[in-house]
C-alpha positions, 0 to 999 in steps of 0.5 A, spaced: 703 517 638 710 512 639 712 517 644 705 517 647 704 509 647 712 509 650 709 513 656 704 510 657 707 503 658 713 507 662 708 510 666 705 502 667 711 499 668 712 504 674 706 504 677 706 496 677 712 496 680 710 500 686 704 496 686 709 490 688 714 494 692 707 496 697 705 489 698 712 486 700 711 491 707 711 497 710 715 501 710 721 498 715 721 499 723 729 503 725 733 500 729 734 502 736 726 500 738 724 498 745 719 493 745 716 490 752 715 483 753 712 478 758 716 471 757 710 466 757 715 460 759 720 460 764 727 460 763 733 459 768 741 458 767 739 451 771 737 448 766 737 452 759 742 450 753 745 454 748 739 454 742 733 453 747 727 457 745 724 462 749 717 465 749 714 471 750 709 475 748 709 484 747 706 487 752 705 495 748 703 496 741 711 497 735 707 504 733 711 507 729 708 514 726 701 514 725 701 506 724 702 500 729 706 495 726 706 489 731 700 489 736 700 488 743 699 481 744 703 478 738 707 472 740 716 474 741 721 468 740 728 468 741 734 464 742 738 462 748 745 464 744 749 462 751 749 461 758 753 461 764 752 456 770 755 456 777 753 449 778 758 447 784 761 454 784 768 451 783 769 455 776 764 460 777 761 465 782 756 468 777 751 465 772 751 469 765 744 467 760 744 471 753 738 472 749 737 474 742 730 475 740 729 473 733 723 472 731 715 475 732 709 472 729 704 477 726 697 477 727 696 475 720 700 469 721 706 471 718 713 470 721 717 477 722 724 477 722 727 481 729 734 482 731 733 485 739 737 484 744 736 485 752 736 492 755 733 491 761 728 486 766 724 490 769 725 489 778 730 484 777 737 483 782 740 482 776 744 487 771 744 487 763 750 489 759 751 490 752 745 484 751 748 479 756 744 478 763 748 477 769 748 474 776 749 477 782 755 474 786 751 470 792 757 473 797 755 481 795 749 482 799 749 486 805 752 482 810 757 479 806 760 486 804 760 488 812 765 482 812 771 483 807 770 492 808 770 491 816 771 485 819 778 484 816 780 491 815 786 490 820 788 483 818 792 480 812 789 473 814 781 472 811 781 465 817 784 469 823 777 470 827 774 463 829 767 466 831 767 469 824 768 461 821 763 459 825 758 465 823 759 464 815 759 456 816 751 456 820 749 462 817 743 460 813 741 467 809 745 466 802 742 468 796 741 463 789 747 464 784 743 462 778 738 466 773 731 464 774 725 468 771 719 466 772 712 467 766 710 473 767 717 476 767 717 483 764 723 485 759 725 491 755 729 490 748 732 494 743 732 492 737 739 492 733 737 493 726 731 495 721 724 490 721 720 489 715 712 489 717 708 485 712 703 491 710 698 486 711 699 486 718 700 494 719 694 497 723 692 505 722 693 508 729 688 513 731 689 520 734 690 522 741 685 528 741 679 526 739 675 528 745 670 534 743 673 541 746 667 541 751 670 534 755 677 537 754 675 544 757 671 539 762 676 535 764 681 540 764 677 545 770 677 538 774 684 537 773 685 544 775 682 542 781 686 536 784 692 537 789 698 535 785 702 532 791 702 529 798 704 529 804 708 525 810 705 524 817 709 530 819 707 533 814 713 533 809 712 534 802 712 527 799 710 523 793 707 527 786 700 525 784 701 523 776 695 518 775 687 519 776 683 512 775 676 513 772 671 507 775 668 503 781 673 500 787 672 494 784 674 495 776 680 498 780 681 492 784 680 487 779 684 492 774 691 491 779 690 483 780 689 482 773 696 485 772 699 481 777 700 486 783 700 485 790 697 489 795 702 491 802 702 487 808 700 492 814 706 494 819 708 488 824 714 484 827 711 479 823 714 484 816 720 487 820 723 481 820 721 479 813 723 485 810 730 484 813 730 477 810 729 479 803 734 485 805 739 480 807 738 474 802 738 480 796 731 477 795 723 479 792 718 481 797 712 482 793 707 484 798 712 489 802 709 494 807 709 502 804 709 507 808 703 512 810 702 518 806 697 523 806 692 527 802 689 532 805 690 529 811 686 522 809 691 515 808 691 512 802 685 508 801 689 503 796 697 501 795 699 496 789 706 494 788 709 489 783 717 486 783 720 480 781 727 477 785 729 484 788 728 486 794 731 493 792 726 495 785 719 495 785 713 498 781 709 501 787 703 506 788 697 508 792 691 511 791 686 515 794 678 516 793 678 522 791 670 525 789 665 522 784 664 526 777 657 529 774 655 523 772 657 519 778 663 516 776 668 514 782 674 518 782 681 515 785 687 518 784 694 516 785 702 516 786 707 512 783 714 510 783 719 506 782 724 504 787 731 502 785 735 501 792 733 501 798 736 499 806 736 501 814 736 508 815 737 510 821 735 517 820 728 514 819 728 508 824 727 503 818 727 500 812 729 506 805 727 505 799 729 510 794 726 511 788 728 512 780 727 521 778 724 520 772 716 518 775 713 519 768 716 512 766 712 509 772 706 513 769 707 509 763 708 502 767 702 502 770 698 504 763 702 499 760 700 493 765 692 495 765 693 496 759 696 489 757 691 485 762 685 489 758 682 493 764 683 500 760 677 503 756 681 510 755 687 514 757 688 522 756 694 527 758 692 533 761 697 538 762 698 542 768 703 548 769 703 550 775 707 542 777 714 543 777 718 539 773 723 537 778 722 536 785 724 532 791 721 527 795 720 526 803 727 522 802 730 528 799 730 523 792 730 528 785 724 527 782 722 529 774 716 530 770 712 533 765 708 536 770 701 531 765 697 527 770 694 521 766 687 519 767 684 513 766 677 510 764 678 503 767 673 496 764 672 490 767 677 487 764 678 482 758 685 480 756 687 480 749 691 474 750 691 468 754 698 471 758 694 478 761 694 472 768 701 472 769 701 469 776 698 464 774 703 461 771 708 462 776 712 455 779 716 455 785 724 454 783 730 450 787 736 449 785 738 443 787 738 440 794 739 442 801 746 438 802 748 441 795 747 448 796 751 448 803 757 445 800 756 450 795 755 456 800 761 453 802 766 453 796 763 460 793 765 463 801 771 461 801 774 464 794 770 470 796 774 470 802 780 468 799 780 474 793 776 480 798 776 479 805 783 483 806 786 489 807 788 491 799 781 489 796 778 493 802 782 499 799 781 498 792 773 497 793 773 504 797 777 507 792 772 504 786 766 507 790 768 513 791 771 514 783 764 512 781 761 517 786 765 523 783 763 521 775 756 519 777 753 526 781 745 527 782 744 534 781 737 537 781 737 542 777 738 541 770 736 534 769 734 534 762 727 530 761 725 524 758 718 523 754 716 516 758 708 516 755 706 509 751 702 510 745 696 505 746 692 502 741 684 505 738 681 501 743 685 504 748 684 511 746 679 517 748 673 516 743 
């Protein structure tokens, strides 16, 4: 009976335990997630300071396993850890800002400790390395590299040509040195070590497959019938078609307006001349012209596109009606894809963009920001073997996919947070006045001038170009696929 009693109490003692170690947290979040934000504030190098707090908000749902950890719309905080100014120009010829996000707020109220830094901001002209954004130098754009790789190629002497002078001193296209992200702005982190999510807070997720076999068999024969690429005007095979919308011409409207998209400005001089002035002053266009494509011989009915500071990058997509279902639901299908450069072709007798080859992270992208801005009543997967996973595009751009095409029941949409508007809190940015900024354009020349604008940097810098041409080749075959899709929350899975 002793033994007996003493294994009771053993047996209590540990069920206790548990009990307390379960009402601490769930079980820890690895490091090494990525997390979507959208800053709700703006932050720039112009003003922000070492230990300003800066805010966003989670555009996706933290799953991880079958339970989602923190919920899309949960407030993010971070921190400036550093930035570097380029003020006057006199020091530096790049901006720096460093962000460390620290801190969520749970929906419970509870603060929830994060080690995240970022990896990326989504269509900006700036890079991301090893946390630390970086600014672009004002003199490597378009025109500014034209000038030190050919202009002065013969000569050891950067000042040797007075028309040069004249050019660079009255030439207005410059673009602003500093960092400048407006609310709205979209970033990827990576966290660096475990979080540690209050079980209070930790939500069961719902399986993806929860349609009936009928409406899977349904909906598969009617995927099997659609086309799975489009065209070119002269009939060259273009884009991969990887999304199908669900709803009116007016729920698809709304839905891209409530994310913060643009539609594309028809082809005109009046564009031609802005595309060029975005190309030369390494700036946004956010309503660039797109080029036709043809689905059975038919236009694109729609065309969304979203960037941010770069004239290069950019989320974009178009879309076609399609037919009606039986229930006399409206059917629109679409292309995406996102461009990562872009230039003059003369090839093509105009402006270029080239796309990033994994398209399925374009797919997710789209989700993801219809989603945030609460336009997304459902989503489903459906296979389709007869698509290759590697491809190209009119372009000659490799192009990978899982071969799924997404289908999208849309919502009037009702944003979960107040931030599912972000053009709403977008103000314009200058930094500084006209008379500093010149001075400034001057001294930031002249040091490019001084340092590349001769024969030995030209030298280097082809040889720089061409070594990294060699270690970076783009093969088509072989490429090793990327599983892109985002997992939505209950509300936003097929019932």
């Amino acid at each position: 009976m002793r033994i007996s009693a003493d294994l009771c109490r053993g047996f209590a003692l540990v069920y206790v335990v548990c009990a307390a170690a379960m009402g601490l947290g769930a079980e820890p979040l690895p490091a090494g997630q990525s997390l979507w934000i959208r800053l709700t504030a703006p932050v720039t190098t112009y003003t922000a300071k070492a230990g300003d707090t800066v805010h966003a908000v989670l555009t996706q749902d933290v799953v991880h396993g079958s339970e989602i950890m923190l919920r899309m719309g949960t407030p993010i905080e971070g921190i400036v850890r550093s930035k570097r100014k380029v003020g006057w120009g006199i020091r530096h010829e790049t901006a720096a800002l460093d962000i460390e996000f620290n801190r969520a707020i749970a929906v419970s109220g509870e603060p929830v400790t994060l080690n995240a830094r970022v990896e990326e901001v989504e269509n900006a002209r700036e890079a991301v390395h090893n946390g630390v954004i970086q600014g672009i130098r004002s003199t490597d754009t378009f025109q500014g590299r034209i000038n030190s790789r050919l202009i002065h190629l013969p000569t050891w002497n950067p000042y040797s040509d007075p028309v040069l002078i004249g050019y660079k001193v009255a030439f207005p296209i410059f673009p602003e040195p500093e960092i400048y992200y407006p609310a709205g702005t979209d970033l990827r982190l990576r966290t660096t070590a475990e979080i540690s999510v209050p079980e209070s807070t930790v939500n069961a997720s719902s399986d993806a497959s929860l349609t009936t076999k009928t409406e899977s068999d349904e909906l598969d024969q009617f995927i099997g019938q659609l086309p799975w690429r489009v065209t070119t005007q002269k009939d060259v095979n273009a884009d991969v078609l990887n999304i199908v919308f669900l709803g009116s011409e007016d729920e698809v409207r709304s839905a891209f307006q409530m994310a913060g998209w643009h539609n594309a400005d028809p082809f005109s001089k009046g564009t031609v001349f802005k595309n060029l002035y975005a190309l030369l002053n390494n700036s946004g266009y956010p309503r660039q012209p797109m080029m036709t494509f043809l689905l059975n011989g038919k236009p694109q009915d729609m065309n969304w596109q979203k960037s941010l500071n770069s004239y290069s990058r950019r989320d974009h997509l178009r879309i076609w009606q399609w037919a009606k279902t039986a229930d006399g639901e409206s059917v629109w299908i679409s292309s995406s894809t996102h461009d990562t450069s872009a230039g003059l072709a003369v090839k093509y007798r105009g402006f270029v963009h080239h796309i990033a080859p994994d398209i399925d992270n374009e797919r997710s992208t789209v989700i993801r920001d219809l989603n945030y801005a609460g336009c997304v009543k459902s989503v489903s997967y459906v296979a389709r073997p007869e698509v290759p996973n590697t491809t190209r595009n009119a372009t000659g751009d490799n192009m990978r996919t899982d071969g799924s095409i997404a289908v999208i029941a849309l919502q009037s949409c009702q944003p979960t947070t107040p931030q599912g508007e972000p053009n709403a809190k977008r103000i314009n940015f200058k930094a500084g006045n006209h008379a500093f900024r010149f001075i400034r354009r001057q001294i930031l020349t002249f040091k490019n001038d001084m340092l590349r604008a001769n024969i030995i940097y030209v030298l280097y810098d082809g040889g720089r170009m061409a070594v990294t041409a060699m270690r970076h080749p783009t093969p088509l075959a072989g490429m090793p696929l990327q599983k892109a899709d985002i997992t939505l929350s209950a509300e936003a899975k097929l019932p």
